[in-house]
C-alpha positions in Angstrom: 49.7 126.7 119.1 51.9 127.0 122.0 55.4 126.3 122.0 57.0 123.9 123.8 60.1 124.5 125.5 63.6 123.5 124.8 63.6 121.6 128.5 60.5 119.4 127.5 61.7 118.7 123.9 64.9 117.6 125.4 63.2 115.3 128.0 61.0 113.8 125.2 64.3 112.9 122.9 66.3 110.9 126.2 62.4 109.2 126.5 63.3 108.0 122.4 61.4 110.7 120.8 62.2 111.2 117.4 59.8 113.6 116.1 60.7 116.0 119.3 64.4 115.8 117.8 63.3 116.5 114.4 61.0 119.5 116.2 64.5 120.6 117.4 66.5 120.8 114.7 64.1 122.6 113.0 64.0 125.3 115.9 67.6 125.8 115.6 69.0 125.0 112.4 69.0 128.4 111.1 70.4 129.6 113.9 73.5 126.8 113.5 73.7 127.5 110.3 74.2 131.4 110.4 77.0 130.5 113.4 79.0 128.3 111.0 79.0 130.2 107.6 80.5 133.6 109.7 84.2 131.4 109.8 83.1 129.1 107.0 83.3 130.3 103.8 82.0 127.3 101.4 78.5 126.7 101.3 79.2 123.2 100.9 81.4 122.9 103.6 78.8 125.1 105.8 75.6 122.1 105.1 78.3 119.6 105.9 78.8 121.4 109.8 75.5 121.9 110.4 74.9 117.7 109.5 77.7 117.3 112.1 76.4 119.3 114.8 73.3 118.1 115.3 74.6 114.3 114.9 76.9 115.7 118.3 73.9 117.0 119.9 71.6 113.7 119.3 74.9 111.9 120.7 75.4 113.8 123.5 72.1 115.3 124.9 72.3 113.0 127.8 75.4 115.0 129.2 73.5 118.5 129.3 72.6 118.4 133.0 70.8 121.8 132.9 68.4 121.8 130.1 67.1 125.3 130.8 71.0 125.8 129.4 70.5 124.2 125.8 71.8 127.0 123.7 74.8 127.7 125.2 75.5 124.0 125.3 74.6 124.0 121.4 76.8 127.3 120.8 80.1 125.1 122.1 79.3 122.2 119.9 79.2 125.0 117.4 82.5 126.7 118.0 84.4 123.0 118.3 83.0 121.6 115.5 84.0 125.3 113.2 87.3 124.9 114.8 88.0 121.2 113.9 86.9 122.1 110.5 89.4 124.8 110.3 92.4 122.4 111.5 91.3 119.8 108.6 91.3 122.5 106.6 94.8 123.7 107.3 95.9 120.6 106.6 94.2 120.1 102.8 95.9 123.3 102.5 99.2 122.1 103.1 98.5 119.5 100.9 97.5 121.7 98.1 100.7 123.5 98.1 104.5 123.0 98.1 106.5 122.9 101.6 108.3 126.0 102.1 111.7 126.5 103.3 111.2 128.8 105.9 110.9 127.7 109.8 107.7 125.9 110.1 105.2 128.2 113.0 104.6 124.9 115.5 101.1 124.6 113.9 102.6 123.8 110.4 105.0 121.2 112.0 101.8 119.5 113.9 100.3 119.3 110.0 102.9 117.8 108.5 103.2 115.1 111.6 99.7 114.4 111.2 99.3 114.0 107.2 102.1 111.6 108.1 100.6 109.5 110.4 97.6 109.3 107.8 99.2 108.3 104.9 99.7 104.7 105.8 95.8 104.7 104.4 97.0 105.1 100.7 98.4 102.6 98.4 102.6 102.5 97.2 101.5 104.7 94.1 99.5 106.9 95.7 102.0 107.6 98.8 104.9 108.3 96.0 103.1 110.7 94.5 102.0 112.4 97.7 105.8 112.5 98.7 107.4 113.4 96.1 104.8 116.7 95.4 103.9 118.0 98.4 106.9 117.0 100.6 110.0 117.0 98.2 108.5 120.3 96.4 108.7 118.6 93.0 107.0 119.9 90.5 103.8 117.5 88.3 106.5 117.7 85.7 109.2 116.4 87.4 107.3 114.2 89.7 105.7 112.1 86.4 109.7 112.0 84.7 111.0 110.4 88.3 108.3 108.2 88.6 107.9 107.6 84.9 104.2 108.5 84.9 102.7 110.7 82.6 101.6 114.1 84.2 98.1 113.3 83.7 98.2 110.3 85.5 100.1 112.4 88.4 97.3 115.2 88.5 95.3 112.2 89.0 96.7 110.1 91.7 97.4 113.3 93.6 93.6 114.3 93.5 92.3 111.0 94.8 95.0 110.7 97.6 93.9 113.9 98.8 90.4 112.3 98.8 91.2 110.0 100.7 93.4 111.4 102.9 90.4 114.2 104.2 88.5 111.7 105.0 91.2 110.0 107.2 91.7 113.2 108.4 88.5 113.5 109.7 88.1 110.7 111.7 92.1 111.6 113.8 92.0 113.6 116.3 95.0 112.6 118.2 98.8 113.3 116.9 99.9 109.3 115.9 103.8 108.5 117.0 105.9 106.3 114.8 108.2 103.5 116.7 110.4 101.5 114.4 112.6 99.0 115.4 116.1 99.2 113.9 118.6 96.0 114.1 122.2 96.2 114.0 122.7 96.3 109.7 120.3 99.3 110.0 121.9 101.0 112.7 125.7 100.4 110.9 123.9 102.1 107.7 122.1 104.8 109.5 125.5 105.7 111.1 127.8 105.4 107.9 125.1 108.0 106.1 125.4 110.6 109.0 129.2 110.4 108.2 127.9 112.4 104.8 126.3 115.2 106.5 127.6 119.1 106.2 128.5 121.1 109.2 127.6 124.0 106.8 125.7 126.4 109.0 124.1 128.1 105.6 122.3 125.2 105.0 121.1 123.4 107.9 119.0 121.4 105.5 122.4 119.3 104.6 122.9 119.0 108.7 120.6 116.3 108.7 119.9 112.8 107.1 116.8 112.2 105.6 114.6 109.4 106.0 112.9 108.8 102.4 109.8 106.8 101.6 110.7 102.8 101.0 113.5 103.0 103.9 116.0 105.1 101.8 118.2 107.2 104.3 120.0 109.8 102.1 122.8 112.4 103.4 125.5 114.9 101.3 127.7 117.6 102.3 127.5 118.9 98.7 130.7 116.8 97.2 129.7 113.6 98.0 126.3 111.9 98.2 125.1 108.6 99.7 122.0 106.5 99.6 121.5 103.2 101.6 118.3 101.6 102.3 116.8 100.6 106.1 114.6 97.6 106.2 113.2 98.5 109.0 111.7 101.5 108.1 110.5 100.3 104.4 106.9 101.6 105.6 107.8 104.9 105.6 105.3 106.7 104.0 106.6 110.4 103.6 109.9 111.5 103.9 111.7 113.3 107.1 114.9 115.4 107.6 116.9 114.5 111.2 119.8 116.2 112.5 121.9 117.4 113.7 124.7 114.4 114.3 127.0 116.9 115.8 127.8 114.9 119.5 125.6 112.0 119.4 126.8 108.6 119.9 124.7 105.7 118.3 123.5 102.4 119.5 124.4 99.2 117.9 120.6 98.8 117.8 117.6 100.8 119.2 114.1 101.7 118.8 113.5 105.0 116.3 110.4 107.3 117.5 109.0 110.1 115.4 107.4 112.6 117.3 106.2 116.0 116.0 109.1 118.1 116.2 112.1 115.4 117.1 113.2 111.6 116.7 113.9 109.7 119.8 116.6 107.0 119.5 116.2 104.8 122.5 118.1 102.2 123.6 118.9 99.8 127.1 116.8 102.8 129.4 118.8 105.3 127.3 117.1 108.4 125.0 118.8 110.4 122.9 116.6 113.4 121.3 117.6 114.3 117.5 115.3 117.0 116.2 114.0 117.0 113.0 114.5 119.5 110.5 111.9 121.8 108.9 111.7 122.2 105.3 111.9 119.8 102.1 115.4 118.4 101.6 117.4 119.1 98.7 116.3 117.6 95.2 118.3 115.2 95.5 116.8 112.5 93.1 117.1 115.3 90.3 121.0 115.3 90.6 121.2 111.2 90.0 121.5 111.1 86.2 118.9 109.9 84.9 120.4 109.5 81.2 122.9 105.7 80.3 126.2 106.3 81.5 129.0 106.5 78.5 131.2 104.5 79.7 130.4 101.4 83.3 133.4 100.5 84.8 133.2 97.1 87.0 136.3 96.3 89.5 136.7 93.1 92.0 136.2 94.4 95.1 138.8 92.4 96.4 141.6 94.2 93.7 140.2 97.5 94.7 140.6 97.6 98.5 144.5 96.1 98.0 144.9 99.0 95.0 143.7 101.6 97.4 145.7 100.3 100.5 148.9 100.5 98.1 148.1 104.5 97.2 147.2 105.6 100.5 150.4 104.2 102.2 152.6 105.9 99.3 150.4 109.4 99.4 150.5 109.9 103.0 154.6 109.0 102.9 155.3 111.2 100.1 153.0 114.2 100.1 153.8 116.6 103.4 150.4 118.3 104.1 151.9 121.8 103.1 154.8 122.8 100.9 156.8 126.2 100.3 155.1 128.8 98.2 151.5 128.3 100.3 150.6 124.6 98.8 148.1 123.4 100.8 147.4 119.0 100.2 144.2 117.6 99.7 144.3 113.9 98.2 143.6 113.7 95.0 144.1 110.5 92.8 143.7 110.6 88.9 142.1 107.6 87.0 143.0 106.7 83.8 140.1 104.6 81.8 141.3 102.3 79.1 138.4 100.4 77.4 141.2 99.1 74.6 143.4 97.4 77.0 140.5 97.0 79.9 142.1 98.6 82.7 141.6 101.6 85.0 144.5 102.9 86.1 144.7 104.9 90.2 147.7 107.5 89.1 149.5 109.9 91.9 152.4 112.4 91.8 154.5 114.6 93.5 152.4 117.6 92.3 148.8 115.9 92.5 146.7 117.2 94.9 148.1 120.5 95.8 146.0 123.5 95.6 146.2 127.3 97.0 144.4 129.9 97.4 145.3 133.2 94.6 142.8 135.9 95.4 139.8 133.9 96.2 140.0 131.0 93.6 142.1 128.0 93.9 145.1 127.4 91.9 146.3 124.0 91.3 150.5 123.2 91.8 150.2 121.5 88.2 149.0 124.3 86.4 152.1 126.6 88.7 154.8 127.7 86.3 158.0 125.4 86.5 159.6 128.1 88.8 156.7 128.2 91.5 157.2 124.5 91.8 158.2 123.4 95.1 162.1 122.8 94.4 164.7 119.9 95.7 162.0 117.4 95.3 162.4 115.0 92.9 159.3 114.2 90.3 157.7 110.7 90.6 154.7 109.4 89.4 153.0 105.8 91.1 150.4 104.4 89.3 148.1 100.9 90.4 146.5 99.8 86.9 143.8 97.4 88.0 142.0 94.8 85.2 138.3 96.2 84.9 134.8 95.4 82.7 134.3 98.1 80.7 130.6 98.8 79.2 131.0 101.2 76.5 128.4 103.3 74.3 127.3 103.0 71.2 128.4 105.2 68.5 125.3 107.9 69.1 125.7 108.2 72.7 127.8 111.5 73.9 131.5 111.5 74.5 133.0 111.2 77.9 134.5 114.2 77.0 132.4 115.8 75.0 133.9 116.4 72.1 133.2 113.9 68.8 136.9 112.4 69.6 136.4 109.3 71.4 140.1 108.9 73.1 142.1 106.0 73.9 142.6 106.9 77.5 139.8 108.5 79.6 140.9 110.8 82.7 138.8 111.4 85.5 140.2 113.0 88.9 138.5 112.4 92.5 139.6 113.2 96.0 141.0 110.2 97.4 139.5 110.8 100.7 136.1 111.0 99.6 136.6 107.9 97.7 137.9 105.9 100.4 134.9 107.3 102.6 132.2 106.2 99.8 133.2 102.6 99.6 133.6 102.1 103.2 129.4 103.7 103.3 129.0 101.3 100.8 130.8 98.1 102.4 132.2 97.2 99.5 134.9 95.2 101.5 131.8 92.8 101.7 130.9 93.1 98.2 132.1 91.2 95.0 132.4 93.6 93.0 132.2 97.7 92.5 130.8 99.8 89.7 131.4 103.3 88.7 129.2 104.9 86.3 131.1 107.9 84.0 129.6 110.6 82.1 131.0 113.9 80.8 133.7 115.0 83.2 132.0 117.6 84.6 129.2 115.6 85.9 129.1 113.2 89.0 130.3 109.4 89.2 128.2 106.9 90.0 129.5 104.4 92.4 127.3 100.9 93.3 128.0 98.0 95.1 126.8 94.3 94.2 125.4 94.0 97.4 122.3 96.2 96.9 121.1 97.3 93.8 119.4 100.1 96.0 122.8 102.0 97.4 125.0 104.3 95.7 127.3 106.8 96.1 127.5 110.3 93.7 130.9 111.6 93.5 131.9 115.3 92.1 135.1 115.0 90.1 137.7 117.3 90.4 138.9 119.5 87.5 141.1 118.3 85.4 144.3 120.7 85.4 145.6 121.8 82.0 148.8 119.3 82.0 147.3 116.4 82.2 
């Protein structure tokens, strides 16, 4: 039987011949086939490409204008179908493994935008799970203790968001931009967060703020750490790193875009470009305690700004910024817990707060012999003591101090500075009432307002010198 040729099959299929189409695909499916699995390693994957190109070619056979040129037509359908495949691919890669550190190549940082721009498909659970794994770099361990799920039920949640996802995948072809519209309380939060960031040029992953899933904008220079929430980006569905600050001016409102490699703030015919930072930020989730505090300490807002105003005019009148023998200041205030007499207590002195350096560690001016002391200055000691809520633990629960002694007093020391600066991030001059959260003096103190149950503030203590 003689064969007919590609040109008259073709012209029988755009007259509504099936069973030339069939006769078609049957001339040149081996031939598809053998083009595919040469790049394609899966056999599965391979029948899927083979479906795809010859749905393409019944699609499109009305734009071949030479018919007599069928096969080369066929081969490009070929090589852009393989290489479609191979960008999906990448991308169920990426989601199969931990981000990296490293610079992203430009490719990577196109993947990540895009499994952004696709998660919006999956549910609240599913999008936490996704986020915290694959984009945080948490572990199925540590992502089933955050969220409180059982590791099975993360293993499983994980595998049917990636499900879903390829198939999402599969049907975007185009890189998707996300435009948010921030008012004026995000923009005042967004701007008191950046005031966290590190200028450390070692880790230019605490340059930048990051933008977590449910609106949470999160920054630390590795003392201090600060969370507030953004309404306006509650959506979010994975999270992203922008900085740096260094320069840049905010708006009192403005419209926040998210390309591929930077954030556009844009505002009255104005752009400002802030690039976005490659790599999971730090873990920082893992350093909120997740255990009760021992002891909750709750303070009138109101009380609190008047206590501080009263320490900062008598530090800054009292304590020169440098003092014979090499002292160097940095405010420091002491705090004095009393759960008997329900009072915290905001202590200075003449000494507190002085440190210098003594080959390569700091010393502190109240662990300094008597004779090292800065001399002609007389010794003082102001104190606010402020009536406070205490919450205290039950007998089981460990020790502020960590010892089996439970004392009468309670001393924690902070940098006065970086107190002031969490309360103002926090607006507590708004709020009723402030709450720090203690543990064992060598972990960080919990600060929350009344305003949000969602913001807080982690503060490092400083160590305790061996006089007090």
């Amino acid at each position: 039987m003689e064969q007919i040729e590609d040109s008259a099959l073709i012209a029988r299929i755009l007259d509504g011949d099936r069973k030339a189409f069939a006769i078609l695909v049957q001339r040149y499916s081996r031939y598809v086939y053998a083009q595919i699995a040469r790049s394609v390693r899966l056999v599965d994957d391979v029948e899927d490409l083979v479906q795809i190109v010859f749905v393409k070619v019944y699609e499109n056979l009305h734009q071949l204008r030479n018919p007599d040129r069928f096969r080369p037509w066929l081969h490009s359908i070929i090589r852009n179908a393989v290489n479609s495949h191979h960008r999906r691919r990448a991308v169920q890669l990426r989601l199969e493994e931990t981000f990296y550190p490293e610079p992203a190549t430009h490719a990577e940082e196109e993947i990540k935008h895009v499994v952004r721009a696709a998660l919006h498909i999956l549910s609240a659970e599913h999008r936490q799970v996704i986020a915290h794994h694959y984009f945080k770099g948490y572990s199925y361990a540590e992502t089933a203790d955050l969220l409180n799920l059982t590791v099975e039920t993360v293993r499983g949640r994980l595998r049917r968001a990636r499900l879903k996802l390829k198939g999402e995948l599969h049907k975007m072809s185009d890189i998707q931009t996300q435009t948010t519209e921030l008012d004026r309380a995000d923009m005042d939060a967004l701007k008191k967060v950046i005031g966290f960031v590190s200028d450390d040029e070692k880790r230019p992953i605490l340059q930048g703020v990051c933008l977590d899933t449910g609106g949470r904008a999160t920054a630390s220079n590795g003392h201090i750490m600060i969370i507030r929430t953004l309404k306006s980006l509650s959506e979010l569905a994975a999270p992203i790193v922008i900085g740096s600050w260094s320069g840049i001016q905010l708006p009192e409102q403005a419209t926040l875009k998210i390309e591929e490699t930077t954030a556009e703030i844009q505002s009255n015919g104005t752009t400002l470009q802030v690039p976005l930072i490659e790599g999971p930020y730090v873990k920082y989730e893992q350093v909120i305690p997740q255990e009760a505090p021992s002891m909750r300490v709750s303070i009138s807002a109101a009380l609190l700004t008047h206590a501080l105003d009263l320490l900062q005019d008598f530090m800054e009148a009292r304590h020169p910024e440098s003092v014979p023998g090499g002292w160097q200041y940095r405010p420091r205030v002491d705090l004095h817990l009393s759960p008997l007499t329900q009072t915290i207590t905001f202590l200075t002195s003449r000494d507190t707060g002085y440190t210098r350096e003594d080959n390569g560690k700091f010393q502190y001016l109240l662990d300094a012999k008597d004779d090292d002391s800065p001399g002609g200055v007389a010794d003082w000691i102001f104190q606010v003591p402020l009536n406070a809520k205490f919450e205290t633990p039950s007998e089981d629960t460990p020790r502020l101090n960590g010892s089996e002694e439970r004392p009468i007093v309670h001393r924690f020391a902070v940098n006065f500075a970086y107190l002031k600066q969490i309360l103002h991030a926090l607006d507590f001059e708004d709020s009723a009432e402030i709450t720090m959260e203690f543990r064992e003096q060598s972990k960080a103190i919990i600060v929350r307002t009344s305003l949000n149950a969602e913001w807080l503030a982690l503060l490092m203590p400083l160590r305790l010198k061996s006089k007090d």
